[in-house]
N, C-alpha and C positions, 0 to 999 in steps of 0.2 A: 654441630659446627662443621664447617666445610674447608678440609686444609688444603693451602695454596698451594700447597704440589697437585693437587685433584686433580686429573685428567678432562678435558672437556673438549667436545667436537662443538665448535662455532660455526663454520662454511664449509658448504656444496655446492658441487656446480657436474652438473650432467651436461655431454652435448651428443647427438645421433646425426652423420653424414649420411644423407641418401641421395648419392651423384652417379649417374647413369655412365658419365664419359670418366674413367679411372683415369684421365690426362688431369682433369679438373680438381682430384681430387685432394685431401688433405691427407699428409701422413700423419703416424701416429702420435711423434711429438707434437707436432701442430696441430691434434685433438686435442691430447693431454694440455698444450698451454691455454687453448681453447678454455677447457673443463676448469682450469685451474684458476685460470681469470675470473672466472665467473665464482669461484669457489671464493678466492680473494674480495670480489668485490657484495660477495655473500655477510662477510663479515663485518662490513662497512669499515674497513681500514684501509686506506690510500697507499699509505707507502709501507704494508704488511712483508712485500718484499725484504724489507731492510732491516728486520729482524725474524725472518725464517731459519732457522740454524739445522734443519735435518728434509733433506729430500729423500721420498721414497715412493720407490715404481714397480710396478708389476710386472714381473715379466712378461715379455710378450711371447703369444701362443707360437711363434714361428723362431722362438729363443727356449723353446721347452723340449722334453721329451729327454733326457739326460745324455745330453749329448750329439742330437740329431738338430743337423741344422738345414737352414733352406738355400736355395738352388740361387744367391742373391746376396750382399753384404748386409750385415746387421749394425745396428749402433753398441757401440764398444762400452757407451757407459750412459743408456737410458737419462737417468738421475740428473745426469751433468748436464747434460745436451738438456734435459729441461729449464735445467735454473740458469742454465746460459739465456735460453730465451725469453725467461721471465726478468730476468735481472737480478736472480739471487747470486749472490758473490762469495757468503761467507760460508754456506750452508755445506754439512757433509754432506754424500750423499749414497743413497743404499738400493740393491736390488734386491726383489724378493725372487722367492725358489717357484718352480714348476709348480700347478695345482689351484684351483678355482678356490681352494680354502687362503689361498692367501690374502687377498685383503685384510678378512679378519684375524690372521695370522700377525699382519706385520702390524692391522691397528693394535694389539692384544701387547705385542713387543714394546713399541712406543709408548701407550699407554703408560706402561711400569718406564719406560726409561723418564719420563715426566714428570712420575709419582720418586722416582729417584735420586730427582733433579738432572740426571744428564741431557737432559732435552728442554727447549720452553715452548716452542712455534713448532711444527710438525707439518711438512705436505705431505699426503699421500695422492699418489695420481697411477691411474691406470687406462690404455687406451689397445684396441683392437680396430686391426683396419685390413681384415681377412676378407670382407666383400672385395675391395679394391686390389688386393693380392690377388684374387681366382683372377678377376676380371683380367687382369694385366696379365693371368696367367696365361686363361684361354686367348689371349688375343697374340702369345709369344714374346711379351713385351716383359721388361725387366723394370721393377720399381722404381731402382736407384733411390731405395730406401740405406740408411747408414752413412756413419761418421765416427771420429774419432775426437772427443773434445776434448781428451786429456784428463788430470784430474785420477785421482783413489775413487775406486766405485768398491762399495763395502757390499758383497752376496753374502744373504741372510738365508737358513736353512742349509735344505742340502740338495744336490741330485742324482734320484735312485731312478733305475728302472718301476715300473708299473707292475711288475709280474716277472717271474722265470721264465728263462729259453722257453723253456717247455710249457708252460701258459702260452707264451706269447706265439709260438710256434703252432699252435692247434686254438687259436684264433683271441685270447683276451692280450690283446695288442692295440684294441680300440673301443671306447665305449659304449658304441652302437651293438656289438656282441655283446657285451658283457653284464650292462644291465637287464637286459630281456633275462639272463640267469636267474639273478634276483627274484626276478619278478615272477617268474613260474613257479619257484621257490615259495615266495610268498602266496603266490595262489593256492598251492597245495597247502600251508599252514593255514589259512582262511575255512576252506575246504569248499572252494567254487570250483564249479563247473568251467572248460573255455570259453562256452557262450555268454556265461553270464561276470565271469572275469573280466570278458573285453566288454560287454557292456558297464561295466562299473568302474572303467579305466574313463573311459569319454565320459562317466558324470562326474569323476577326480577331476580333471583337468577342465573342463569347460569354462568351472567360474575364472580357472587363471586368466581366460583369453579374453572374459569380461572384464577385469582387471587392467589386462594388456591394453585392451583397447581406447580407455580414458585414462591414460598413460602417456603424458608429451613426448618421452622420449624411446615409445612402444618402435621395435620397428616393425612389427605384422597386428595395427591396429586394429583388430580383428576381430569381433564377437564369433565363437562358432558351438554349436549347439555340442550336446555328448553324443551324439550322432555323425555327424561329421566328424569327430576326431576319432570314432570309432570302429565305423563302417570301412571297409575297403574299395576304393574305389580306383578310378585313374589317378587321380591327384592327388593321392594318398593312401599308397600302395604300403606292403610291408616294408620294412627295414632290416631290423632284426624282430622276428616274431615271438610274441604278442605284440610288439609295438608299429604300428603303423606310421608314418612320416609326420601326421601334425601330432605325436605323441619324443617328437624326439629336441632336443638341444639345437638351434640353428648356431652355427661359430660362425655365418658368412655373413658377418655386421660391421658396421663401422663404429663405434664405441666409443666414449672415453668418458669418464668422471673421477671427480679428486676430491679430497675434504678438506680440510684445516682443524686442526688438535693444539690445543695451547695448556699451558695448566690454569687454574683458576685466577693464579696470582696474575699471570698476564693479560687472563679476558676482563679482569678491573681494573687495570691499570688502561687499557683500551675502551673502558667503559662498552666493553658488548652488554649488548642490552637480554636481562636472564631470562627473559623469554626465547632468544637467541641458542641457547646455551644446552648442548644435550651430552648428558654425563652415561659413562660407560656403567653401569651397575655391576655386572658380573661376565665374566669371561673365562674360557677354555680352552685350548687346543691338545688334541688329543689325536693318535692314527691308529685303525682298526688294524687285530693282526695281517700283515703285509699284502701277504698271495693270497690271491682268492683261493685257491686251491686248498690250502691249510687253515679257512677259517672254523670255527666251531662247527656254523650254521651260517646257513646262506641266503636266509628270511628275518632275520634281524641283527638290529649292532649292539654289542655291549660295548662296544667303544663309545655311541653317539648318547646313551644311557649316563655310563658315567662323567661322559663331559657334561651333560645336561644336568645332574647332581652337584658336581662341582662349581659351575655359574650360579644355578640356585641359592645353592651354598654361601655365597659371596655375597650376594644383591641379599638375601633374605625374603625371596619371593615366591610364588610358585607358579605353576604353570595355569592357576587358573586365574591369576590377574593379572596375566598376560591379554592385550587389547588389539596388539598388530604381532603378526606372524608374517615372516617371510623363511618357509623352508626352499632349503637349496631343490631344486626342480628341475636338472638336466632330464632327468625318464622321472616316471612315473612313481618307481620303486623307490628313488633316492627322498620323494616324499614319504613315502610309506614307511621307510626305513626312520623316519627323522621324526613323523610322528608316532608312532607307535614306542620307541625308544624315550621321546618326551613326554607322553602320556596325554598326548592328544585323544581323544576317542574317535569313532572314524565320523560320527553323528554330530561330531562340536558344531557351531553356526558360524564360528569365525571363518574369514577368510584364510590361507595357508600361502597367501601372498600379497604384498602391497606393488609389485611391481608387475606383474604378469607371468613372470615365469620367465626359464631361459629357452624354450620352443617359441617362444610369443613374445615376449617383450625383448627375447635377444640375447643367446648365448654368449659375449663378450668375453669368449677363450676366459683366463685364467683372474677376469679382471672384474664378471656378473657382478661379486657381492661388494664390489665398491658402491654399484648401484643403487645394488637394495639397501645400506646402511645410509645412501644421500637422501634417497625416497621414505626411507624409516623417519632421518630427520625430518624430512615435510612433512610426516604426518603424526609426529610428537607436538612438533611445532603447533601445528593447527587444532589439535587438543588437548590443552595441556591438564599434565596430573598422568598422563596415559603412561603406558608402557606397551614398549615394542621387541622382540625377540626376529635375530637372524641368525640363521644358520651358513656354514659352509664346508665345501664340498671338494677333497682333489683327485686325480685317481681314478681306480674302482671304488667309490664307499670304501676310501684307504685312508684319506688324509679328512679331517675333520675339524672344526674350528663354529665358537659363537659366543655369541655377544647381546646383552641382556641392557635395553636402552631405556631412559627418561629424561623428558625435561626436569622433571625433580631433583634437586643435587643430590650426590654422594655425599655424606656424612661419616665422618671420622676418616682415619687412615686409610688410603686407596691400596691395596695389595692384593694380586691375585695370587693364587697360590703355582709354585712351580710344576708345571706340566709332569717333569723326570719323576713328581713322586707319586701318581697317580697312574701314569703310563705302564707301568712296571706289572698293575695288575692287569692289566690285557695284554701284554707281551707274556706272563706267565701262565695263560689260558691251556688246558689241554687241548691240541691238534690234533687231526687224524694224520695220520701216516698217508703219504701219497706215493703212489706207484707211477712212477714214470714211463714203465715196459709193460704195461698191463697187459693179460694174456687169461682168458675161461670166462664164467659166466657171472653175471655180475646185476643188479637191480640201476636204474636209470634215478639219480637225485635229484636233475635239474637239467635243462636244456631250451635251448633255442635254436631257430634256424635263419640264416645270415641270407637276407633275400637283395638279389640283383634288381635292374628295370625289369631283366625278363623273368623275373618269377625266383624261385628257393633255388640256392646255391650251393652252402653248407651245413648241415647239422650241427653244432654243437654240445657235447653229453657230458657231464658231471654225473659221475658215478659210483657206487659201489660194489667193490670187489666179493661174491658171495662167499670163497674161500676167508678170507679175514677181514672184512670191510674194511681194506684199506680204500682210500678215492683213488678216483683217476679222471683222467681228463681225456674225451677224443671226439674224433671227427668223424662224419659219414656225409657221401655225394651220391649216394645208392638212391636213386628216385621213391624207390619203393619205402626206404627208411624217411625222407622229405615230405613224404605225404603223409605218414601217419603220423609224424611228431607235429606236423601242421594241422590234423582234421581227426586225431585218434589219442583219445588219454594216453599218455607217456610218461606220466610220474609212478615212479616205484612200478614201473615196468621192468619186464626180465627183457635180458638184451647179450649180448656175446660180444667179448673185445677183444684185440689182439694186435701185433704190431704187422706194419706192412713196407713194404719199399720205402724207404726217402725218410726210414725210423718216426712214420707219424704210430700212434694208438686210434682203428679202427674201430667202428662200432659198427653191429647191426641189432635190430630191436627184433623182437619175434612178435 
């Protein structure tokens, strides 16, 4: 039996701007009304406006980062300024916190307020319009994006920093460092070779870009072989190494998609037709210990493990009658990380994506996995009995969040279990001790190096202390150190650290 509080996503609506002249362009509430329209009229109800009672948006990428704002005014209350322009009147309305896991964050929220009753009609909408920001950047020109429409704007979550001074100061400040970490991490757990690493990175990612490419709302409609996304060439140079440019997250897209969430009681009383109708089975949000720096290990998540337990848990399903996969896909690693933790095998036949991926079909800042749960519905929809699984992503591999789909109803009482009491046991995980001053000889744990146009910049070294293995975190601009973490085994390599002018921690490798 299926109770009327049941949470159910009814309408989607995806839209991608690709305007050359940023004069022309659309901001990003006028994606989001866009997306939302189309989401609305997804669910064939006319005046669906007139009983929405909860707006909710995503923050936008250029409203994130805890505290850091842009060089431009912003909208003071997202939410509002949407249902102003849809014509919603009566609707609270909510912003979500920093982090690419939020969509499914704030569907997971709503869901339960549904299952509650403090909720009945749900929008969530989220929109990115960073291509149109550079653009107007490079050109000196100023948006004239924001507004003030008044109104209680309810922020949901919280905002932390990404990482410590001292992380972010010897370079995990941005994620193009930071996952290359991972991911050499994970090489040496595997136990590949760099040659054959980076070839096995461009056969990961290849089928995403096949994906991407018969994708309406792809914006790098792309097929590119594992060669191409592997090889180094002019047009796809390093980035942060191992990873080459068509291996990395694009945010300069113009984006927007929304859904519509009702509870059961209201998509019959609307007469949505149950082919329409895609019910949340099981869900989780959970955040990996904080700093990279203090994690266990730095080649997989026991965060993403026990949230994947816990959704299971709920739906009563497992991971092999799972039919659609969309893991979160800014790099590489943050796949590898999501399947190995869920128990994917690396041999499975399924796809690891219904949307393309955020390098390919389009990193939409902190707003991708609205996408892929719109794209998940079309393709519940189109065969039904299936089930679909998404993952999300905010952070370093910090913030985590999924969501376990079918057109099949839910059955009996809709409750997920409260995050705080599962949480607990990966906040209670043993850390390694981190040296902030690190100084003598010490073994190399992981590392990448941060390459400019014109070639390696910085080093980056996660390390251990040979004295007490405590870690450490530094830096090297020494060519000679550049060249060998780029073309010479560097895992569990002996290396010397020590502090220098401007209190960085230096490395050199021997």
């Amino acid at each position: 039996m299926i109770n009327p509080k049941t949470p159910v996503l009814v309408g989607s609506g995806q839209i991608t701007q690709k305007i050359e002249n940023f004069l022309d362009a659309k901001n990003p509430i006028e994606l989001m009304h866009d997306a939302s329209t189309l989401a609305i009229q997804d669910t064939g109800i006319e005046d669906l406006q007139n009983y929405i009672d909860s707006v909710v948006t995503v923050r936008f990428i250029f409203d994130s980062g805890a505290g850091a704002r842009p060089p431009f005014s912003i909208y003071k209350n997202p939410p509002k300024s949407l249902a102003d322009k849809l014509g919603i009147n009566k609707a609270k309305t909510f912003y979500g916190p920093t982090g690419g896991n939020t969509p499914q964050y704030l569907l997971n929220i709503f869901a339960e307020r549904i299952s509650n009753g403090e909720s009945e009609v749900v929008l969530l909408s989220g929109a990115e319009c960073f291509s149109t920001m550079r653009k107007a950047s490079k050109n000196g020109q100023k948006t004239g994006w924001g507004e003030d429409p008044g109104g209680t704007r309810i922020d949901l979550g919280y905002e932390k920093p990404g990482g410590t001074k001292n992380e972010t100061k010897h370079g995990i400040a941005f994620p193009v460092n930071v996952y290359p970490l991972f991911e050499t991490a994970i090489r040496g757990r595997m136990g590949n070779s760099m040659e054959k690493h980076q070839s096995y990175l461009g056969k990961l990612f290849s089928p995403f870009t096949k994906i991407a490419k018969n994708h309406p709302n792809s914006w790098f409609p792309i097929e590119r072989s594992a060669e191409e996304i592997s090889n180094v060439t002019e047009n796809n140079r390093y980035i942060g190494y191992p990873y080459t440019k068509f291996m990395n997250a694009i945010m300069e897209v113009d984006q927007s998609a929304s859904l519509i969430m009702m509870s059961e009681e209201k998509a019959n009383q609307f007469n949505i037709p149950k082919e329409k109708r895609i019910y949340l089975h099981g869900c989780a949000d959970i955040n990996e210990v904080w700093n990279v720096t203090e994690r266990p290990e730095l080649h997989s998540s026991q965060a993403i493990k026990l949230m994947g337990e816990k959704a299971f848990a709920m739906s009563d399903w497992s991971i092999d009658e799972i039919d659609f996969i969309d893991l979160y896909s800014c790099f590489p690693s943050m796949v590898e990380l999501g399947r190995e933790a869920l128990g994917i095998e690396i041999n499975d036949k399924r796809d690891l994506t219904v949307t393309g991926g955020l390098p390919y079909f389009g990193g939409a800042g902190n707003n991708y996995v609205t996408h892929s749960i719109a794209t998940m519905m079309d393709r519940l929809r189109e065969n039904p009995g299936s089930k679909g699984l998404c993952t999300s992503n905010g952070w370093f591999a910090t913030k985590h969040g999924i969501g376990l789909y079918s057109n099949e109803p839910f059955e009996g009482e809709w409750k997920r279990e409260n995050p705080d009491t599962y949480q607990k046991n990966i906040d209670e995980l043993p850390r390694p001790l981190v040296d902030e001053r690190p100084s003598g000889e010490a073994k190399i744990e992981t590392y990448t190096v941060a390459n400019g146009r014109d070639g390696p910049e910085v080093g980056i070294v996660i390390g251990r202390l040979n004295e007490n293995n405590n870690r450490f975190i530094a830096i090297t601009k020494s060519d000679n150190d550049l060249d060998k973490l780029m073309n010479e085994e560097c895992l569990n390599r002996d290396c010397n650290v020590k502090q220098s002018e401007g209190d960085y921690s230096i490395v050199s490798i021997k």
